[in-house]
C-alpha positions in Angstrom: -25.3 -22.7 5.3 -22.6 -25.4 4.7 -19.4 -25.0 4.1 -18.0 -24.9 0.5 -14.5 -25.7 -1.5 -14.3 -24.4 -4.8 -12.9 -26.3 -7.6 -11.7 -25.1 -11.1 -14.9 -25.2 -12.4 -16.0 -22.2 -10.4 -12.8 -20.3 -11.0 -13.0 -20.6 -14.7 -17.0 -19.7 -14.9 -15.8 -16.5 -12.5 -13.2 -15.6 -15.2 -15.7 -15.9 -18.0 -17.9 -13.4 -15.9 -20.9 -16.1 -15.4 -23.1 -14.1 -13.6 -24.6 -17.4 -11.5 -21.3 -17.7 -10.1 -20.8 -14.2 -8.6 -24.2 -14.1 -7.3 -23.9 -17.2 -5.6 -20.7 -16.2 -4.2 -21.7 -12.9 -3.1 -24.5 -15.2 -1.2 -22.3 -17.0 0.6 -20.1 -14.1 1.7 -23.2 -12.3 2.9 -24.2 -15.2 4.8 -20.4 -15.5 6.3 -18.9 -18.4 4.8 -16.2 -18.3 2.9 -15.8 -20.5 0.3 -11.9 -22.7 0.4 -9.9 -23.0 -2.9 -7.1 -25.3 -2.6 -3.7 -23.9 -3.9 -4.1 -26.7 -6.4 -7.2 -25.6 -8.1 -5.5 -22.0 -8.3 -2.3 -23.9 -10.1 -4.4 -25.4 -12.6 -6.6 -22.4 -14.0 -4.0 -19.3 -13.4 -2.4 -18.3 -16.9 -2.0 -14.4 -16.7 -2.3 -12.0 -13.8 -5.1 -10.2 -15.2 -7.8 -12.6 -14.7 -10.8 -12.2 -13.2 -11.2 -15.0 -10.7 -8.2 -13.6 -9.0 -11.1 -11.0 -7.5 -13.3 -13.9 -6.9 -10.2 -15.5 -4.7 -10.0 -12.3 -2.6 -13.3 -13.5 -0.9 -11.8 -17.2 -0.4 -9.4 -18.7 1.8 -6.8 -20.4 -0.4 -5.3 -23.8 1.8 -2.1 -24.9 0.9 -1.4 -28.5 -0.1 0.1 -30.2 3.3 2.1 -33.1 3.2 -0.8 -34.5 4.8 -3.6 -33.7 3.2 -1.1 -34.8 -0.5 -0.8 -38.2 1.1 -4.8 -38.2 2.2 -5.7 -37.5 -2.0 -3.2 -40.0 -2.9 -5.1 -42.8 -1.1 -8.7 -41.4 -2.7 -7.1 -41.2 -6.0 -5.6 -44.8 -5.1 -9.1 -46.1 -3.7 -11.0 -44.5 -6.9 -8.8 -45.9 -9.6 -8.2 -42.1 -10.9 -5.7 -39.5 -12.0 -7.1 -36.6 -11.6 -4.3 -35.2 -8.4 -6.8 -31.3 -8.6 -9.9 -33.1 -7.8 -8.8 -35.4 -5.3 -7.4 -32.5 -3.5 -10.7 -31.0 -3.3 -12.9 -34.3 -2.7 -10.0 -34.7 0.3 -10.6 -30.7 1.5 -14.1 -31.2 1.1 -14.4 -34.6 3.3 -12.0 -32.8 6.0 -13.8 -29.5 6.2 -17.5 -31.6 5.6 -18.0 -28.9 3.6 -20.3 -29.6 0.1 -17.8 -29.2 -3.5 -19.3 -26.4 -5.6 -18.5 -27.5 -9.2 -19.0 -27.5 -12.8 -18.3 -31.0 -13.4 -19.8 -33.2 -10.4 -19.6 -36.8 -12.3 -15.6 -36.1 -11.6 -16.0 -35.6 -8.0 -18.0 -37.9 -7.7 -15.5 -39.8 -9.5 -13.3 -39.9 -6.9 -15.3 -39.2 -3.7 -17.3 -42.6 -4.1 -15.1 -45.5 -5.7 -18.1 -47.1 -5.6 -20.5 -45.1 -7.7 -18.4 -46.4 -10.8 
């Protein structure tokens, strides 16, 4: 299996209980791959400590946003005429790691993985 990255999507369907998600997490685990979050995504969906993708991130390795990797989005969000800073990060993670994005909203990724698909 590839290698995945997380974005908020996934985080907020885990805290609504969406059973899809858990299964298909739970999949990947079994299979050994642990799905990466980027400390960004976590930023933009955490709002009390008692929800439930915080669970879901105990199976994922949560990177931190380096100096580099800020710099690398910055240029994708410069190349893709966009704003969105979260979903650069993980188009950037994703492209680094060559792993696929596992998302709720994939026109946005999209969106800024492929200026050219405007």
């Amino acid at each position: 299996m590839t290698p995945v990255v997380y974005d908020a999507a996934v985080l907020v369907a885990a805290d609504r209980n969406t059973r899809s998600i858990w299964v298909e997490h739970r999949v990947r685990l079994e299979a050994g791959i642990v799905p990466v979050v980027p400390s960004p995504v976590v930023v933009q969906v955490s709002r009390l400590p008692t929800q439930v993708q915080l669970r879901l991130l105990r199976g994922c390795e949560v990177v931190s946003l380096t100096e580099q990797r800020a710099h690398s989005a910055g240029r994708l969000l410069g190349r893709a005429g966009s704003r969105d800073v979260v979903d650069a990060v993980v188009a950037d993670t994703a492209a680094e790691l060559r792993a696929d994005v596992v998302t709720g909203d994939r026109a946005e990724i999209l969106d800024v993985r492929l200026p050219s698909a405007k």
